[in-house]
C-alpha positions as CSV (number, residue, x, y, z in Angstrom):
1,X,-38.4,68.4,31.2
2,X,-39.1,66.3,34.5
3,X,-40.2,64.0,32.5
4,X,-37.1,63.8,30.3
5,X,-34.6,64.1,33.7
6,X,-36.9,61.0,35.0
7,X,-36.2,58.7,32.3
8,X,-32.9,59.7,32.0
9,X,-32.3,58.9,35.9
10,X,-33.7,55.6,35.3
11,X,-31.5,55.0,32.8
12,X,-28.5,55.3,35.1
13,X,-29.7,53.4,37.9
14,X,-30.6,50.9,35.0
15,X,-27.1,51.4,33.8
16,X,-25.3,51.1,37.2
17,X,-27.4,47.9,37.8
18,X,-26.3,46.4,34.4
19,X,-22.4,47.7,35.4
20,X,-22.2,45.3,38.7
21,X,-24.6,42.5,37.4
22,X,-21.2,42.2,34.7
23,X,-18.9,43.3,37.1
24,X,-19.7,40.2,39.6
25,X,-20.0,37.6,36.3
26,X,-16.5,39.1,35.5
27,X,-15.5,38.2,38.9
28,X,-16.8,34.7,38.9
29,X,-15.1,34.2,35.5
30,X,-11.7,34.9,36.5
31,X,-12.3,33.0,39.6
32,X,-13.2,29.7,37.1
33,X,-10.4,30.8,35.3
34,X,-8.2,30.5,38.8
35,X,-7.2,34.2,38.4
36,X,-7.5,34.4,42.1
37,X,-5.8,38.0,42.1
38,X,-7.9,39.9,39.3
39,X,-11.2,38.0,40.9
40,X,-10.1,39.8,44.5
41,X,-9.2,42.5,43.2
42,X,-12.4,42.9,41.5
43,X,-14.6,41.4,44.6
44,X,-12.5,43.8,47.1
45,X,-14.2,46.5,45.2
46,X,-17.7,45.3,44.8
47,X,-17.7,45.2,48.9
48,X,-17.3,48.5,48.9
49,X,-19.0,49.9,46.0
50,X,-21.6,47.8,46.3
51,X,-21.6,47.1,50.0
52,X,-25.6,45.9,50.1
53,X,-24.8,42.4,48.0
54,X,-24.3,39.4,49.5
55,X,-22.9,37.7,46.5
56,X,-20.2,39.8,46.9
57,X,-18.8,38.9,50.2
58,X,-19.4,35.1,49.8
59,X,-17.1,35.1,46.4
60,X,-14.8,37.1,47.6
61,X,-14.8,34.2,50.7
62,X,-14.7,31.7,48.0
63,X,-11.5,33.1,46.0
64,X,-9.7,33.1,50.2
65,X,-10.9,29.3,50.1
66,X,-9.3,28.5,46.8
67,X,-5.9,30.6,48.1
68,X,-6.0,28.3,51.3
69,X,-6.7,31.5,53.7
70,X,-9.8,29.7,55.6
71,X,-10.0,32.3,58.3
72,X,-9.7,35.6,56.1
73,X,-12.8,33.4,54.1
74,X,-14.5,33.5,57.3
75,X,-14.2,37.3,58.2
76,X,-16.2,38.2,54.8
77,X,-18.1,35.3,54.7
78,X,-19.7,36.9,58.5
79,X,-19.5,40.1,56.8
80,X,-22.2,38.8,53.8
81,X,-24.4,37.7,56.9
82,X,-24.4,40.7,58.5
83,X,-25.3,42.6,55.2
84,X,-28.0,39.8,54.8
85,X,-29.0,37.6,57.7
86,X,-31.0,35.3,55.1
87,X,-27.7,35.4,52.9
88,X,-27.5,31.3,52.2
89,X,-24.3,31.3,49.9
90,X,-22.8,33.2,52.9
91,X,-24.0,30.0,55.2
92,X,-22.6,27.4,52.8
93,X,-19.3,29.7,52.7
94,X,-19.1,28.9,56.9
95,X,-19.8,25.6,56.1
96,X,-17.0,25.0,54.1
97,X,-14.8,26.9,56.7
98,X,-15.8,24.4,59.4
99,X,-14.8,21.8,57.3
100,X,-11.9,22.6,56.8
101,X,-11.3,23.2,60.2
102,X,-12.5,19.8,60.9
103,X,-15.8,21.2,63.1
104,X,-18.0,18.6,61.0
105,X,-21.0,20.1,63.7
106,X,-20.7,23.6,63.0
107,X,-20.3,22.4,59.0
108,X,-23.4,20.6,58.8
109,X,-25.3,23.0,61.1
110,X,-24.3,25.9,58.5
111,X,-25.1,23.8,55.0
112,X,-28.4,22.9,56.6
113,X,-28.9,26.4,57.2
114,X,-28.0,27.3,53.5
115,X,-29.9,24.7,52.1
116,X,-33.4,26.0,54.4
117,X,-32.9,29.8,52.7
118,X,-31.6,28.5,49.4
119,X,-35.2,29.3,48.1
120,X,-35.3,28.8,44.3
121,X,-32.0,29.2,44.0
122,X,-29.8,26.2,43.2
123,X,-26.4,28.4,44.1
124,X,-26.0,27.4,47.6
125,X,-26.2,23.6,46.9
126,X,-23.7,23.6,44.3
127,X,-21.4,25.1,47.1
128,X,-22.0,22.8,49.6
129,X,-21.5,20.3,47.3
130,X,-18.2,22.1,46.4
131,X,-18.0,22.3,50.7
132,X,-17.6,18.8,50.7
133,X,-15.1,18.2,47.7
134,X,-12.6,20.6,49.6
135,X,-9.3,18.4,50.2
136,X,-5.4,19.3,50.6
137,X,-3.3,19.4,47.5
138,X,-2.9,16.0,46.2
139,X,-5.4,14.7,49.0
140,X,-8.3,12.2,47.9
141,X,-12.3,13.1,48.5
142,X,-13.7,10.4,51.2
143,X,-16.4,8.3,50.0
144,X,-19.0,9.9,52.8
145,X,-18.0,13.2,51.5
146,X,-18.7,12.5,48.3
147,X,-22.0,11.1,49.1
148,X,-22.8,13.9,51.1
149,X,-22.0,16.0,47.9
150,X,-24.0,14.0,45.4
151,X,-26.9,13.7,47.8
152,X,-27.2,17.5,48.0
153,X,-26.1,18.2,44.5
154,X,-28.9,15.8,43.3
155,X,-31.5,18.4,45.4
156,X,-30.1,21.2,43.8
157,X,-30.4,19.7,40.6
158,X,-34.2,19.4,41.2
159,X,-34.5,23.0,41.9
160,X,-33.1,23.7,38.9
161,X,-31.8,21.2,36.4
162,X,-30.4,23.9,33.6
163,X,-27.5,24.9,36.3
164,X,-24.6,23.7,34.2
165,X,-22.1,24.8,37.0
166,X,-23.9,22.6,39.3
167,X,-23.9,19.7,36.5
168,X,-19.9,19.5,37.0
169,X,-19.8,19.7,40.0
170,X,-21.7,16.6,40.7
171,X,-19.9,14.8,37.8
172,X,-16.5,15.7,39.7
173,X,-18.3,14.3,43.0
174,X,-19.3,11.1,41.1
175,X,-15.1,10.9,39.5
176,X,-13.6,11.4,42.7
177,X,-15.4,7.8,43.4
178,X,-14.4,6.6,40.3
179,X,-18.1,6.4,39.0
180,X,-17.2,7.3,35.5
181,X,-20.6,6.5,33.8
182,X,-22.3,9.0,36.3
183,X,-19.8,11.9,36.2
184,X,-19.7,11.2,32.2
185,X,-23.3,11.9,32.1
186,X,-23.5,15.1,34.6
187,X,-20.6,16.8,32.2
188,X,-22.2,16.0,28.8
189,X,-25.6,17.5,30.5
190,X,-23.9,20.6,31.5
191,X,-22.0,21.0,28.1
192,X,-25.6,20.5,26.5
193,X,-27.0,23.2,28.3
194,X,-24.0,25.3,27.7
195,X,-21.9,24.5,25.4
196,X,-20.0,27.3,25.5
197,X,-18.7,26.5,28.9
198,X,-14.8,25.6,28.4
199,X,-14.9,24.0,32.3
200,X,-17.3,21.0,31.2
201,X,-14.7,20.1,28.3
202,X,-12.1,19.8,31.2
203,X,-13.8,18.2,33.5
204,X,-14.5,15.9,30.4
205,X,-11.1,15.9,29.5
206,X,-9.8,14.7,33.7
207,X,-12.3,12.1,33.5
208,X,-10.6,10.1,30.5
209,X,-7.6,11.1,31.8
210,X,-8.6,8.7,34.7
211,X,-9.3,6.0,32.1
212,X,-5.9,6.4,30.6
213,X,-7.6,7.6,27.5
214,X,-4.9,10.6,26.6
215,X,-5.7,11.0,23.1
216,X,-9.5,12.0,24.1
217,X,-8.2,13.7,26.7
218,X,-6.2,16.0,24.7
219,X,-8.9,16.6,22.6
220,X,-11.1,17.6,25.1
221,X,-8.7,20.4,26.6
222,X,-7.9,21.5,23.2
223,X,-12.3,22.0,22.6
224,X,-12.3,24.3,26.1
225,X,-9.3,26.4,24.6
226,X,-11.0,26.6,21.1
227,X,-14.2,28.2,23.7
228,X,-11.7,30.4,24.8
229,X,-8.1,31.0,24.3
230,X,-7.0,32.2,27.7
231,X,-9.0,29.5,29.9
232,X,-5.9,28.5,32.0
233,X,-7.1,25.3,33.6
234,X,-7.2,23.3,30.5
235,X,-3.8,23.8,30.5
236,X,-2.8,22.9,34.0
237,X,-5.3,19.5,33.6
238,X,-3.3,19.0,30.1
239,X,-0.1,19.2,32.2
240,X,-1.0,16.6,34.7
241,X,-2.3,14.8,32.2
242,X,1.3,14.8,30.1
243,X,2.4,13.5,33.6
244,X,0.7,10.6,34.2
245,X,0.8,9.7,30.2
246,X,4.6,9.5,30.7
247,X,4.3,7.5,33.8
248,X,2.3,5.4,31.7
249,X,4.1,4.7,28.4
250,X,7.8,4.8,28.9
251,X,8.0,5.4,25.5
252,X,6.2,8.8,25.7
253,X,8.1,9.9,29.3
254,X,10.2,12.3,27.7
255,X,8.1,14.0,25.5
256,X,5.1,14.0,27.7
257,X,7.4,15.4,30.3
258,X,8.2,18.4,28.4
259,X,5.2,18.8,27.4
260,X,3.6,18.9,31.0
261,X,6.5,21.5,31.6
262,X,5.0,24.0,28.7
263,X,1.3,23.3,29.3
264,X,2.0,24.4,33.0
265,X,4.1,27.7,32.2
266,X,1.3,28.8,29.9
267,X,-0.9,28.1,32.8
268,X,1.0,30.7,34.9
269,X,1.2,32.5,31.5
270,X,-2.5,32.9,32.1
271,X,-3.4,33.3,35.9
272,X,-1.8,36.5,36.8
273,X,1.8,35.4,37.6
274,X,0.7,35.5,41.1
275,X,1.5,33.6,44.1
276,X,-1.4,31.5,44.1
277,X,-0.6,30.7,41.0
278,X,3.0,29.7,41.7
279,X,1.6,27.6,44.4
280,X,-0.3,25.7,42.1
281,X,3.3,24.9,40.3
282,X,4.6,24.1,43.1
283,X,1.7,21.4,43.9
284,X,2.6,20.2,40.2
285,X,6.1,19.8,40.5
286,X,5.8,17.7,44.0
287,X,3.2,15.8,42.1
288,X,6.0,14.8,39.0
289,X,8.7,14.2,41.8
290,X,10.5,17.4,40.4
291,X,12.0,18.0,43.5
292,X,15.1,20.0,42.1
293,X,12.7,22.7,40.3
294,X,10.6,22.1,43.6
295,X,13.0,23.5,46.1
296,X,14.2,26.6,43.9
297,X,10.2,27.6,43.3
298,X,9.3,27.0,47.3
299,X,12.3,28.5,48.2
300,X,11.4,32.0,46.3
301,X,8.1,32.1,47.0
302,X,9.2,31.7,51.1
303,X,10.9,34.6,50.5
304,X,8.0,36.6,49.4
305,X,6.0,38.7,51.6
306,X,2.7,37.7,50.2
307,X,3.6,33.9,50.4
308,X,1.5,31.2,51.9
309,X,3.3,29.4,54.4
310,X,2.8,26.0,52.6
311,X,5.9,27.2,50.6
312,X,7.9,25.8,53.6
313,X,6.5,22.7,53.2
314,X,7.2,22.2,50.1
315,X,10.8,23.9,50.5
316,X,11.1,21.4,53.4
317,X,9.8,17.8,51.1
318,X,12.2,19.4,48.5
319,X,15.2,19.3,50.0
320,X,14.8,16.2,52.3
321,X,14.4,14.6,48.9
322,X,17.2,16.3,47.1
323,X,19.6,15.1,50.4
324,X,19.9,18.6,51.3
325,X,19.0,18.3,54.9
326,X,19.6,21.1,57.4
327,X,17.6,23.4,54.3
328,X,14.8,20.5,54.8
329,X,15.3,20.8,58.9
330,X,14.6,24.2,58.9
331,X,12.0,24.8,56.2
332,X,10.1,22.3,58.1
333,X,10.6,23.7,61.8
334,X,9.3,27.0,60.0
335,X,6.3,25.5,58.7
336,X,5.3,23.6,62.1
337,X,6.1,27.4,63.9
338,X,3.6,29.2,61.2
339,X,0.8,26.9,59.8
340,X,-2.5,26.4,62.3
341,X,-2.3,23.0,64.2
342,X,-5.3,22.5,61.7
343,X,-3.2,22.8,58.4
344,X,-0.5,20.4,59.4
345,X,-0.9,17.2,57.9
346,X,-0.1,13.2,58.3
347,X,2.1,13.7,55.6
348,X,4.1,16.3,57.2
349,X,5.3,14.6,60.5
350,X,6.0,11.6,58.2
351,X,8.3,14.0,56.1
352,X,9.8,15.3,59.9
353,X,10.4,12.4,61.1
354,X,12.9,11.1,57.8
355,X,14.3,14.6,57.8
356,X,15.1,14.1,61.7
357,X,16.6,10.8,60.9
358,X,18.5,11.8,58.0
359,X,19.8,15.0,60.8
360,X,21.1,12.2,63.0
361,X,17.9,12.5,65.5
362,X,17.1,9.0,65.3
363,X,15.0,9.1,68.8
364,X,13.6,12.1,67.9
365,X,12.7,11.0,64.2
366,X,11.0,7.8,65.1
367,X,8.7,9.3,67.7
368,X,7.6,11.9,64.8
369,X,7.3,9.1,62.6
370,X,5.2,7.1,65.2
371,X,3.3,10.3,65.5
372,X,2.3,10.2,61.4
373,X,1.0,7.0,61.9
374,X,-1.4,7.3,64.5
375,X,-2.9,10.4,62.2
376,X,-2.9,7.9,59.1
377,X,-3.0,4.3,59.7
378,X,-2.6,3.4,56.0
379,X,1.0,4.3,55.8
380,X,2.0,1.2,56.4
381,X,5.5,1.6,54.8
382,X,6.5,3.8,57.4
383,X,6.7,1.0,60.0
384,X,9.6,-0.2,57.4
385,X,11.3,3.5,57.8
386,X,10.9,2.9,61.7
387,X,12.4,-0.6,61.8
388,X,15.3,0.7,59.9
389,X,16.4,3.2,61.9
390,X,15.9,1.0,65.0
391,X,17.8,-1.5,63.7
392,X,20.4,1.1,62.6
393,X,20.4,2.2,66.5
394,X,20.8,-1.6,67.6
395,X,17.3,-1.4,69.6
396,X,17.1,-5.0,67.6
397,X,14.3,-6.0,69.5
398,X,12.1,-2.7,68.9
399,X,13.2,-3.3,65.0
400,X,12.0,-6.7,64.7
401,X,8.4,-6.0,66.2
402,X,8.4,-2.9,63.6
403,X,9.0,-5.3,60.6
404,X,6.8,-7.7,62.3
405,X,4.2,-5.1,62.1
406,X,5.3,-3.9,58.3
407,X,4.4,-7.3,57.2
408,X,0.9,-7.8,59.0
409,X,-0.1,-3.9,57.5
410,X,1.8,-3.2,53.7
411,X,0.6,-5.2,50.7
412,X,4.3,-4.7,49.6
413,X,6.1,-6.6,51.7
414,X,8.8,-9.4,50.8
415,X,10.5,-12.2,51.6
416,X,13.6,-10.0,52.3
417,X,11.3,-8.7,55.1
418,X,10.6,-11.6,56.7
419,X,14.8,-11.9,56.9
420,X,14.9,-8.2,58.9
421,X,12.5,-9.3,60.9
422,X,14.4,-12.7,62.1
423,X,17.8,-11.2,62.0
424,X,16.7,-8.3,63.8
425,X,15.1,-10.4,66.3
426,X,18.1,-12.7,66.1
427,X,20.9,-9.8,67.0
428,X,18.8,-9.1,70.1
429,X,19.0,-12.3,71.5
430,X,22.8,-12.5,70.9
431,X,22.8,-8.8,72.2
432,X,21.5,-10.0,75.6
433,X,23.2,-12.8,75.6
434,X,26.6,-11.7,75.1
435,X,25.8,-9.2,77.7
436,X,28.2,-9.6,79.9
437,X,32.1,-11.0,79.9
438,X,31.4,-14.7,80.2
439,X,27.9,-15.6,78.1
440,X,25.3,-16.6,80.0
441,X,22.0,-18.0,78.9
442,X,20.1,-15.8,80.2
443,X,18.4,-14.2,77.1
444,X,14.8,-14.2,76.2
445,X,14.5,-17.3,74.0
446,X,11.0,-16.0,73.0
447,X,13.4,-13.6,70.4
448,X,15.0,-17.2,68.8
449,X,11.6,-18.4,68.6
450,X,10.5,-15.4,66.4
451,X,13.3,-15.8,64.3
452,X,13.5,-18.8,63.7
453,X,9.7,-18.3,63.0
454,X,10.9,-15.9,60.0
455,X,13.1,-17.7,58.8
456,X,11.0,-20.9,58.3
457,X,8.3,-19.0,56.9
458,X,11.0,-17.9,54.0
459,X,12.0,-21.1,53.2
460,X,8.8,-22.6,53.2
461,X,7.7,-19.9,50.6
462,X,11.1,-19.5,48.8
463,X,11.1,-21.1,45.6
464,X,13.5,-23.0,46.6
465,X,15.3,-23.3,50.3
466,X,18.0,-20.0,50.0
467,X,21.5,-21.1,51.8
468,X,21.4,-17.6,53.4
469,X,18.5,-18.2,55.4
470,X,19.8,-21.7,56.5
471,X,22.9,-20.5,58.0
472,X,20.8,-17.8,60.3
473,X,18.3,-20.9,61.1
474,X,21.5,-22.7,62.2
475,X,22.9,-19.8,64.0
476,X,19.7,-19.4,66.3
477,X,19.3,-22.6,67.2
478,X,23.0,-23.1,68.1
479,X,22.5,-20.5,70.3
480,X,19.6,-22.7,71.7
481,X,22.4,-24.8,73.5
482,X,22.0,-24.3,77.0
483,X,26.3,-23.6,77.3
484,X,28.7,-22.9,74.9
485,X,30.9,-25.6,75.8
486,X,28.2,-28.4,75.0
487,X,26.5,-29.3,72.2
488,X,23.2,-31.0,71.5
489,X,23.5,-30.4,67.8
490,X,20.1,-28.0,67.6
491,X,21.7,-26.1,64.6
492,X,23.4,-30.1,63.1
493,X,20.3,-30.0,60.5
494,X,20.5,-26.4,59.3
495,X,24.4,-26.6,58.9
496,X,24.2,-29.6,56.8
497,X,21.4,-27.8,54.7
498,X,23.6,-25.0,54.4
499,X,26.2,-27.1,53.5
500,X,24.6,-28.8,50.3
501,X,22.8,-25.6,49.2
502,X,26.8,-24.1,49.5
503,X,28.5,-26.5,47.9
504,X,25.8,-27.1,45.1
505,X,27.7,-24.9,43.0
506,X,31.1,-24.9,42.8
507,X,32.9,-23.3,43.3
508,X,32.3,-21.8,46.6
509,X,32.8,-18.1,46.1
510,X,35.3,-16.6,48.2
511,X,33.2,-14.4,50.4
512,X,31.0,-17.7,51.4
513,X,34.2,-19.5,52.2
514,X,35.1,-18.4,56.1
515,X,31.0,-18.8,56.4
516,X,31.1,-22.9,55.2
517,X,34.4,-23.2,57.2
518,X,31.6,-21.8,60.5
519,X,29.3,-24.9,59.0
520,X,32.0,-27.4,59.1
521,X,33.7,-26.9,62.7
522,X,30.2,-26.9,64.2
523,X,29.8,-30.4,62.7
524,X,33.1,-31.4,63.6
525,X,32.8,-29.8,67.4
526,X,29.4,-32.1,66.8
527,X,31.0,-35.4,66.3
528,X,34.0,-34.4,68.6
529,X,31.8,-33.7,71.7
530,X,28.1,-34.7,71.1
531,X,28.9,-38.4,69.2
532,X,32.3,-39.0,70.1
533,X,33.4,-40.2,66.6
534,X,36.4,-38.7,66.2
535,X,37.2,-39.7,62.4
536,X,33.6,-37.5,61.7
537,X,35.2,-34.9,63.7
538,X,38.2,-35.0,62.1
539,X,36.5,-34.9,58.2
540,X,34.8,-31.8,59.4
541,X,37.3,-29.9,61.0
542,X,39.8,-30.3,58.2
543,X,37.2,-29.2,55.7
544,X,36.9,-26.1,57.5
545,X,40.9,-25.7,57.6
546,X,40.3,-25.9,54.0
547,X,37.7,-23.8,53.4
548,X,39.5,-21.0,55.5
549,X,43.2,-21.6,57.1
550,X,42.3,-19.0,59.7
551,X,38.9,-20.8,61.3
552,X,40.1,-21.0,65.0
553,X,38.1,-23.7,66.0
554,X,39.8,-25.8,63.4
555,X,42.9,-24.5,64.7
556,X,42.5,-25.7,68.1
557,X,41.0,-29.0,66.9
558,X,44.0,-30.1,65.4
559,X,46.6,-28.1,68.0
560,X,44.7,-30.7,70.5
561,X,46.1,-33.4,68.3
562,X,49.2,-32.4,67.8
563,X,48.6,-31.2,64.0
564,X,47.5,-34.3,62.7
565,X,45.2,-34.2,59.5
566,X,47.1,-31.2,57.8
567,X,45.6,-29.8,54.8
568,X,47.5,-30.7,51.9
């Protein structure tokens, strides 16, 4: 009978042991399967009923990472150390919190740590390689990063080479750098190993995505939901792919876009409805430019209790884009008042600073916008933004040094941004030097020099010299003159360019008309005052009566003689 009660004792513990061992691989497949709420649910219940496992804590830290809750991560992640000081997922679980706190000491202190008790097991380097994938929504992986992660992915791959798990995650380390051959060969290794594993037919499936291959990419999505049915992911990777195929092929757009739209409500279909998973939308429908669906999506999920605060963020990037601007003003004053210093990004102050604009905060919006850059110095375009609004303020000289410097820094830049800059720095000079009642030349003539600088550089790269630019050239350096009532003909050649490049085609279009009549009574107050050839002057000025009755200067040319040389 003791016997009997002894085996049958075993049998339980046996029993129990079997229970949790599926219970925890049930919580790390709906984690894979981003059912964030059934895999916490699950985990919040192993800490307690099985309050002795370190595994438990460090997952249930791992599904707070995924839902963007870095220092609820950290609580249990402290709590699996204190169950086991040795516990190295735990230590790669701080790791990644450090990281994202952007404490790259207290990181690398903690992965070395993991790595030193990782033992045999090849678990805590496929999380620190994980550690160092970790961006923002829509944010790119660092090359160094991804070195960091291939370097100690690789070591983890010694210690155990049949970790399939481990497999993609190098091969996503190896796509983020666009290394297709390598990540290629890390996800057909893992999908050998276990081919039953629907994640290595989507991580497959992103990588021709990458190559613009869609129909392999398909394929591969539809072979991870032939593994199983219900493995949301393929269908959110499908959606994005649908996305960029109809950014692709015109042709496709509006099929693909539908498409995209179905893949990603099964998707929700499939996670748990839950917020996290509604977050994931939302990061979906900022990435299609959706901003309509976008600001009805952020705006519920603000209103939820459970929310993340990113919601305002996108609420706020939503509704600046859909012109709805006090909406945008406040979302993003709420998400500035509730997010971490730490989880504000680049992006964001760029977003305040065109949403303080767009509010009429010009000042206010420029300084923000100043502020973006100096956290990202690749946005170059936004010196264009902050150029704009200067110029819009008539701070002309601030405006031309910002186009100045959105020429030297964006690879987009044009011609027609070369013209801001000179005209900008062209309306300060005439600002200063219509300063005061009587014009004096007291401006800075370094601000003609810089347009006219602009300007020259247009028409020397034009394909041909544009009559636009030539009548700005000649309207600097008539302002060159030292007094208004003298002449030493510095704008004569630019004029007469103007002139020609006018007249070329016939006929002159009304709008250009009072402009050619500005040409012709600067020649003809040329020959009047400057060469004293009165016929020349004459010619001139009654082609500008011509080309519009109301030019003054023609006016008073010919009141000075009495009306002689009337139009006809």
């Amino acid at each position: 009978m003791i016997s009997k009660i002894a085996t049958a004792s075993l049998g339980l513990l046996l029993g129990g042991s079997s229970v949790f061992a599926q219970s925890l691989a049930d919580a790390k497949k709906a984690i894979d399967a981003e059912q964030y709420q059934k895999a916490k649910s699950m985990l919040k219940n192993l800490t307690v009923t099985q309050a002795d496992k370190d595994e438990n804590f460090f997952y249930l830290g791992w599904v707070y990472i995924k839902q963007d809750y870095a220092d609820s991560a950290k609580t249990v992640f402290n709590k699996g150390i204190a169950v086991n000081s040795k516990s190295a997922l735990n230590y790669a679980g701080l790791g990644a919190v450090a990281r994202l706190d952007k404490d790259n000491a207290g990181a690398t202190n903690n992965f070395n740590q993991a790595i030193t008790l990782a033992g045999k097991s090849s678990k805590p380097y496929q999380y620190v390689g994980e550690a160092y994938l970790l961006v923002p929504a829509g944010g790119k992986v660092a090359a160094a990063d991804a070195n960091a992660a291939i370097a100690v992915l690789q070591k983890g791959k010694v210690v155990n080479p049949k970790d399939a798990d481990l497999l993609i995650t190098l091969g996503n380390a190896y796509r983020s750098q666009l290394k297709s051959n390598e990540a290629y060969q890390a996800y057909s290794d893992a999908a050998t190993i276990d081919p039953k594993n629907p994640a290595a037919k989507v991580a497959t499936g992103v990588l021709w995505q990458f190559a613009n291959n869609f129909e392999d990419s398909e394929k591969q999505f539809q072979d991870a939901l032939t593994i199983d049915p219900n493995y949301g992911p393929a269908y959110r990777e499908w959606a994005e792919t649908d996305l960029r195929w109809a950014n692709t092929d015109p042709k496709m757009a509006s099929a693909k876009i539908k498409e995209a739209a179905d893949h990603y409500k099964k998707y929700i279909s499939l996670t748990d409805q839950s917020v996290e998973s509604q977050m994931h939308y939302a990061d979906f429908l900022l990435m299609s430019g959706n901003y309509k669906d976008l600001q009805q999506v952020s705006t519920d999920l603000s209103k939820s209790a459970n929310s993340n605060a990113r919601a305002y963020r996108y609420q706020a990037y939503a509704a600046y884009e859909n012109k709805d601007y006090p909406a945008a003003l406040s979302a993003m004053n709420t998400w500035f008042q509730k997010a971490e210093p730490k989880r504000i990004l680049p992006r964001d102050y760029l977003y305040l600073g065109r949403i303080q604009i767009a509010s009429n905060q010009d000042s206010l919006g420029i300084n923000t916008l100043r502020k973006a850059l100096t956290l990202d110095t690749t946005q170059a375009d936004v010196y264009g933004e902050i150029a704009k609004s200067l110029y819009n303020q008539k701070k002309y000289a601030e405006a031309g040094d910002a186009y100045k410097a959105f020429i030297s820094k964006s690879r987009t830049a044009t011609l027609n941004d070369y013209l801001k800059e000179g005209v900008s720095y062209y309306n300060a000079f005439k600002l200063q030097y219509y300063s005061t009642a009587t014009p004096k030349p007291v401006a800075d003539t370094m601000l003609l020099i810089k347009a006219d600088t602009a300007f020259s550089y247009i028409q020397h790269k034009a394909a041909a010299p544009l009559a636009a630019v030539a009548l700005y050239q000649a309207r600097a350096n008539d302002l060159r003159e030292p007094s208004r009532n003298t002449t030493n003909g510095y704008a004569k050649p630019y004029y007469e360019q103007y002139i020609a490049l006018l007249t070329a085609k016939q006929p002159v279009a009304d709008t250009d008309k009072p402009y050619l009549a500005e040409a012709y009574s600067y020649l003809g107050a040329y020959y009047e005052f400057k060469a004293k050839d009165d016929a020349k002057a004459t010619e001139n000025y009654t082609k500008a009566r011509e080309a519009d009755p109301t030019n003054k200067q023609a006016a008073a040319f010919f009141a000075r003689k009495g009306g002689a040389g009337k139009s006809k």
